[in-house]
N, C-alpha and C positions, 0 to 999 in steps of 0.2 A: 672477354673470357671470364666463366668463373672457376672461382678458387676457393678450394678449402683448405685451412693452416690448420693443423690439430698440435700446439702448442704453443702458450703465448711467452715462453722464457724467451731471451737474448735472440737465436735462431729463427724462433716462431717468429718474432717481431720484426727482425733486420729483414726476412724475406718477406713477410708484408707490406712492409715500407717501399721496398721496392717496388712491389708487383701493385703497390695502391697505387702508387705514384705514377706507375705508367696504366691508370685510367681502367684496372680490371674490377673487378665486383669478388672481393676480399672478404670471408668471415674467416675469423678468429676463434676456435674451440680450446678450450682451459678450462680443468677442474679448477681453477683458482680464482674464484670473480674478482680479485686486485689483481691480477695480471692482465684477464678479459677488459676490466674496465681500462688499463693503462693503456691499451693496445686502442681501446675504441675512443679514447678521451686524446691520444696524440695523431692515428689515422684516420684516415677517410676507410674504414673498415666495419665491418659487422663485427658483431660478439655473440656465444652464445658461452655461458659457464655450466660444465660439465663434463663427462667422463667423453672422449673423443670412440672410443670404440664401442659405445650402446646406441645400437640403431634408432632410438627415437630421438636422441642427440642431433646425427649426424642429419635423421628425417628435416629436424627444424632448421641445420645449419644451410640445407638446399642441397643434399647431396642428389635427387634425384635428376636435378639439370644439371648439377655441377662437370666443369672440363676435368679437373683435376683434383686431387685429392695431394696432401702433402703432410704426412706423417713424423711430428720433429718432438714427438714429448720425450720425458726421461726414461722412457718404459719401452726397452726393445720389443715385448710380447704386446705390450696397449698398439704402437705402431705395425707391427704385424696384423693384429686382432683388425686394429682399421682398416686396413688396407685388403683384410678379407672381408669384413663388411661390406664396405664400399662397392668391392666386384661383384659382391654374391647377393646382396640386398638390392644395390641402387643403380649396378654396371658403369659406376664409373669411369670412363674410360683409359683414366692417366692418374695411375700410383706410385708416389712416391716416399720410401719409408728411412727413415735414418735410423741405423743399428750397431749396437757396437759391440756386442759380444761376438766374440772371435769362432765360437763354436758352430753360431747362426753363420757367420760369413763364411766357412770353409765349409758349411753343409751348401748356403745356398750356391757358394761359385763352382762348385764340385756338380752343379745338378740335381743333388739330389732335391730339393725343391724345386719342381717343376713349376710352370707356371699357373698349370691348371690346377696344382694342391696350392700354393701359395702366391698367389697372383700383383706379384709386386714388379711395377716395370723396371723402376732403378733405385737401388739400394744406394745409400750413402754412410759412410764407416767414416766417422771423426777420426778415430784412429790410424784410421791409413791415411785421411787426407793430411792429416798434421805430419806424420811422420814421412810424408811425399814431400810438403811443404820445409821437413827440418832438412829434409836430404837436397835440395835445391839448394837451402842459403848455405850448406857445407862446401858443393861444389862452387859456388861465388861470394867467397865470405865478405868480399868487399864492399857489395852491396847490399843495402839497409832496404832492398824489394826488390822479388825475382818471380814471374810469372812466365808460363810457355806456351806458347802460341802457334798453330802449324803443325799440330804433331810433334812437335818439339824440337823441331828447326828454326825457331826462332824463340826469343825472349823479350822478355822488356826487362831491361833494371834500372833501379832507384841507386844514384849515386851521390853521394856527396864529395862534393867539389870544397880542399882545402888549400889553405895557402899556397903549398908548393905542388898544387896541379901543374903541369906543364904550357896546358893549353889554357890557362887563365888569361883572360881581356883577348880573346882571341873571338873572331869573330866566323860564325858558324859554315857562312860561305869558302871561307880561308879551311875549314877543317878539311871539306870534304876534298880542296886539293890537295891540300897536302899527306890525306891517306885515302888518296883515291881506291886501291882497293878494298879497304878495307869495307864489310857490308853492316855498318852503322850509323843510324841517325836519329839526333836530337827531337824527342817529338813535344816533349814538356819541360818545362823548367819550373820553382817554383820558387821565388824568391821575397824576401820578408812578408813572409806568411800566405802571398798572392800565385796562385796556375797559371800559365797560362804559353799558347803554344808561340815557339818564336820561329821570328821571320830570318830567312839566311844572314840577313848585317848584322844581327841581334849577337851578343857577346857574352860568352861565360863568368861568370864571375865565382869569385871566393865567397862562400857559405850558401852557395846556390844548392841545390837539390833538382836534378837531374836525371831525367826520365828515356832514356837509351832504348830503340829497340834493335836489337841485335842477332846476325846469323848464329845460332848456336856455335859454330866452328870458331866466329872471330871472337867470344866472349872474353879470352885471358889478354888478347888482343887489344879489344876494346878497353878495358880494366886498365891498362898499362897506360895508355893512351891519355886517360885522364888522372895518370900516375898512383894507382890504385895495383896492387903486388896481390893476383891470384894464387896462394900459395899453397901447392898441392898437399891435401891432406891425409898423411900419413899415421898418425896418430890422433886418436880422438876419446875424449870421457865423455860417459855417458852419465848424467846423473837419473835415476829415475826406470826401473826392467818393467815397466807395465807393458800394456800394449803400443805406446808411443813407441819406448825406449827400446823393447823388444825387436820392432820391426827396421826401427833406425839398424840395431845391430845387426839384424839379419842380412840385411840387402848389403850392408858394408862387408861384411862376410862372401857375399855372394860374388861382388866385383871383382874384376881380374884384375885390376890394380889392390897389390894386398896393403891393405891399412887396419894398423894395429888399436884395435875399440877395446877398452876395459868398460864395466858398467857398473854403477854404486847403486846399491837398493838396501831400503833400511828396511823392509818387511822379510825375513828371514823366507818364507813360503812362496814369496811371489819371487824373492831370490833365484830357492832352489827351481822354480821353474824357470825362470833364465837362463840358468847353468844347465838345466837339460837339454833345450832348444838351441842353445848356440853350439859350436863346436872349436873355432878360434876363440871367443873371445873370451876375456877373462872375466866374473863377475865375483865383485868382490862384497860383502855381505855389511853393512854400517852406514851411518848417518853422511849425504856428504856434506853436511855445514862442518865435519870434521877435519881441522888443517892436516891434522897427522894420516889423516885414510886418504884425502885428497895426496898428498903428496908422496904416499904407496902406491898411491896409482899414476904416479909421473905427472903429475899437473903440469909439473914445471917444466920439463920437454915436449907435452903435447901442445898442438897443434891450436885445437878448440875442443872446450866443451860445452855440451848442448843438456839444460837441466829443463826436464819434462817431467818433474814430478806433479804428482794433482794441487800441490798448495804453491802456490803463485810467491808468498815471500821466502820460500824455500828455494824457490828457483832463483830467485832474485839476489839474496844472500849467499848464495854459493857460487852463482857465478861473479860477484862480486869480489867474494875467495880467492878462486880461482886467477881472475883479472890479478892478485894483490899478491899470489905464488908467482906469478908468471907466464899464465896462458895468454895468449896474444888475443884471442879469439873468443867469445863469450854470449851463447844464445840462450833465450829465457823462455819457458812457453807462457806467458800472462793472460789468463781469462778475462779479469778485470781491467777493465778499459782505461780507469782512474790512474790505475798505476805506472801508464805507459809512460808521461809526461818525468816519470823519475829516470827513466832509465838513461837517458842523455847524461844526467849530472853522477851519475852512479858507475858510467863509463864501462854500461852492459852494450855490445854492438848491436847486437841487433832481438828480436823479437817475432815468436812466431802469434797469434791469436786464434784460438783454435775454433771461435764461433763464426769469426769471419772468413775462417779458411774454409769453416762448411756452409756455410749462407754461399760463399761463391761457388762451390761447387755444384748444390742442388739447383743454383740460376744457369748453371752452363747446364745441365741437362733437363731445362724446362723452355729453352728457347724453343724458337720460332722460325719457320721457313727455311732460309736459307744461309742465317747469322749463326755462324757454330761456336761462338765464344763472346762474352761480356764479358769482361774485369773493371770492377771501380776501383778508381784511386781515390783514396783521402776519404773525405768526408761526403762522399759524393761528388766528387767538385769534376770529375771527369771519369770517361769510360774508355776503354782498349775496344775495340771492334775487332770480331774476325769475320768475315763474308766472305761469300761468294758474288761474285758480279753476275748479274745475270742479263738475258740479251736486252731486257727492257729499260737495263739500268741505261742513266743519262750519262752514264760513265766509259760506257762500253763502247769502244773505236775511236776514245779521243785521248791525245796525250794529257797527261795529269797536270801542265801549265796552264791548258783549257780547259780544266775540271773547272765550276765554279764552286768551290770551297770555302767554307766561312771562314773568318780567321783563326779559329778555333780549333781548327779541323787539319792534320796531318797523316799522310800515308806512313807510315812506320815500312812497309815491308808487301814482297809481293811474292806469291806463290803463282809460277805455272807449269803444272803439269808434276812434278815431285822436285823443281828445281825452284830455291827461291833466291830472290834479288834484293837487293836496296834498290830503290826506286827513283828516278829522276826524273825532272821536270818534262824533258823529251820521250819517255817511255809512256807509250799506248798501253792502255788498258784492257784490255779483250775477254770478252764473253767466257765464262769457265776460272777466268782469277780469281783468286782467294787473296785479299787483303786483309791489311790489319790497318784500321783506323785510330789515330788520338782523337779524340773529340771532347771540348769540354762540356758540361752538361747540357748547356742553353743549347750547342750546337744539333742538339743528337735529332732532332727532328727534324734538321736537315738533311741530317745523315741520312735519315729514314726515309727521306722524297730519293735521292741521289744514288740508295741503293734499288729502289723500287719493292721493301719489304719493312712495314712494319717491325720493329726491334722490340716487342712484347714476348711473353711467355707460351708456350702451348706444350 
């Protein structure tokens, strides 16, 4: 397949890497020839330096064979402008543009950009993805990674496993009897620095980091289980009324469970539009590295706060704050990737990334066939799988003990029909399931013969 990236920042790059990786024919467009050359001097990629929406650009990048087009510069109008090009010049057949002005999103989800005046197949909104992604780890603050899978009947979370876990040195066989109902299981663990999926004897241990996939229903359930307290959140600060913090607010407003959101914004005008927009919530107008405004606005009874302002050591510092008023709970949005490594010793919980929350996203709506979901963990070191089994798979009519499965490789979860299961060894597999695979990376072309589809892009 080929592929065209029309920007080589953070986004342009991490989906390259991806899509070179699994063997497509990749060019890289940037007005920036050191970003061009950085993208072509670390992948198996093309380059061309220059403006991604002037058709003689795109002429040289290969847009008239090209499969897809993928639109991620800083310029919501340059990523539009391409993505008309591309239809109207070279008929692209697969566009995909990232936008972040709220104006363009409620024009185009409203219709009135048709497709025929504005020919973009799927639109990507950083700002909604993050603020989807802030609103996840509020619902499971326990866990340090929460992804959903199924519709949203299932999840995967990242847990760490501390001293007085319950189920510590407990071996994974022994779990599943003793909460046999429960619809959760172990697909990854990752222990001094190493992934890797374990076998039923295999045993949890203290400072493990633990990869859960889980019914959405049993999630507070599960939580408890590896002595983790999901505790419903009723009070929440926001640092930060942009479009992040804005839409965080909104949706919490929206809930039928009423939870009490105040919001700190130090731009007095992006303020006032906050306080127009919301209707419960309170927005209150100051700096929040401020103890005295932090603590107007309840820090010390709330719940958690979530700071998503644009500068990464303001996030950092405040929920820092925050943690040292009294909030139990402490989410940071960090762009910078250097910075993550701090947040452990600084006793920030958790961390949202907002390039790699839209690198996943524009990979789940560029798949392939019959795979309706990738998510990578870590550094690549493993992927979530969603499929569908289909009649040709080698899967299909046989129980999952006689699946031949590398050791790599773990059913997390089964979908059939709108009912889903945790999976055991004596359950058949049948044509029309929708699974969710662990696999770790070496495995995945396993996975690929075993599903009977290619797990590439289109």
């Amino acid at each position: 397949m080929k592929v065209i990236i029309c920007g080589a920042g953070q986004v342009g790059w991490q989906i390259a890497r991806h899509l070179s990786g699994e063997k497509n024919d990749v060019t890289v467009v940037d007005n920036n020839p050191d970003l061009v050359r950085r993208a072509t001097d670390t992948l198996d990629v093309q380059g061309i330096a220059g403006f991604a929406s002037y058709p003689d650009i795109l002429e040289r990048a290969g847009a008239r064979d090209a499969d897809m087009i993928i639109a991620a510069t800083f310029s919501d109008e340059v990523n539009m402008v391409t993505c008309q090009v591309a239809h109207s010049v070279f008929s692209v057949p697969r566009k995909i543009a990232r936008l972040r002005a709220r104006s363009y999103l409620e024009a185009i989800y409203s219709d009135l950009y048709r497709r025929d005046h504005m020919p973009i197949d799927v639109v990507i909104s950083p700002e909604l993805e993050v603020a989807e992604a802030a609103l996840r780890r509020l619902a499971a603050p326990a866990a340090f990674e929460v992804e959903q899978f199924l519709g949203g009947k299932a999840q995967l979370l990242g847990i760490q496993i501390d001293d007085d876990c319950p189920v510590v040195n407990t071996p994974l066989r022994q779990l599943t009897d003793l909460f046999s109902t429960l619809r959760a299981i172990v697909v990854g663990i990752r222990r001094d620095g190493r992934l890797f999926a374990p076998e039923p004897g295999d045993q949890i241990f203290a400072g493990d980091e633990c990869y859960v996939c889980v019914h959405t229903d049993d999630v507070t359930r599960t939580l408890e289980v590896f002595g983790k307290t999901n505790r419903l959140q009723e009070r929440v600060v926001i640092v930060g009324g942009g479009n992040v913090g804005l839409t965080v607010a909104r949706t919490l407003e929206e809930k039928a469970r009423k939870i009490r959101t105040k919001v700190i914004e130090k731009n007095r005008k992006v303020a006032e539009v906050a306080a127009d927009a919301l209707e419960r919530t309170i927005v209150l107008h100051g700096d929040g590295l401020d103890s005295a405004l932090l603590a107007e606005a309840g820090i010390g009874r709330a719940d958690a706060i979530l700071c998503v302002t644009d500068d990464d050591k303001t996030n950092m510092l405040t929920a820092v704050r925050a943690k040292s008023q009294g909030c139990p709970m402490a989410i940071a949005l960090i762009n910078d990737p250097t910075l993550i490594p701090l947040l452990g010793p600084l006793g920030i919980d958790a961390y949202i990334n907002p390039r790699a929350t839209t690198v996943s996203s524009i990979l789940r709506h560029v798949r392939h066939g019959r795979v309706r979901g990738v998510y990578s963990i870590g550094d690549a070191e493993a992927e979530v799988i969603e499929a569908e089994v289909l009649s040709t798979s080698p899967m299909a009519g046989r129980p999952i003990r006689d699946i031949d499965f590398p050791e790599g490789v773990l059913v997390g979860a089964v979908m059939r029909g709108d009912k889903v299961t945790r999976p055991s060894g004596n359950m058949v597999i049948e044509q029309g399931d929708t699974i969710v695979l662990f696999a770790l990376t070496g495995d995945v072309p396993e996975v690929e013969r075993l599903l009977q589809v290619s797990i590439d892009y289109f």
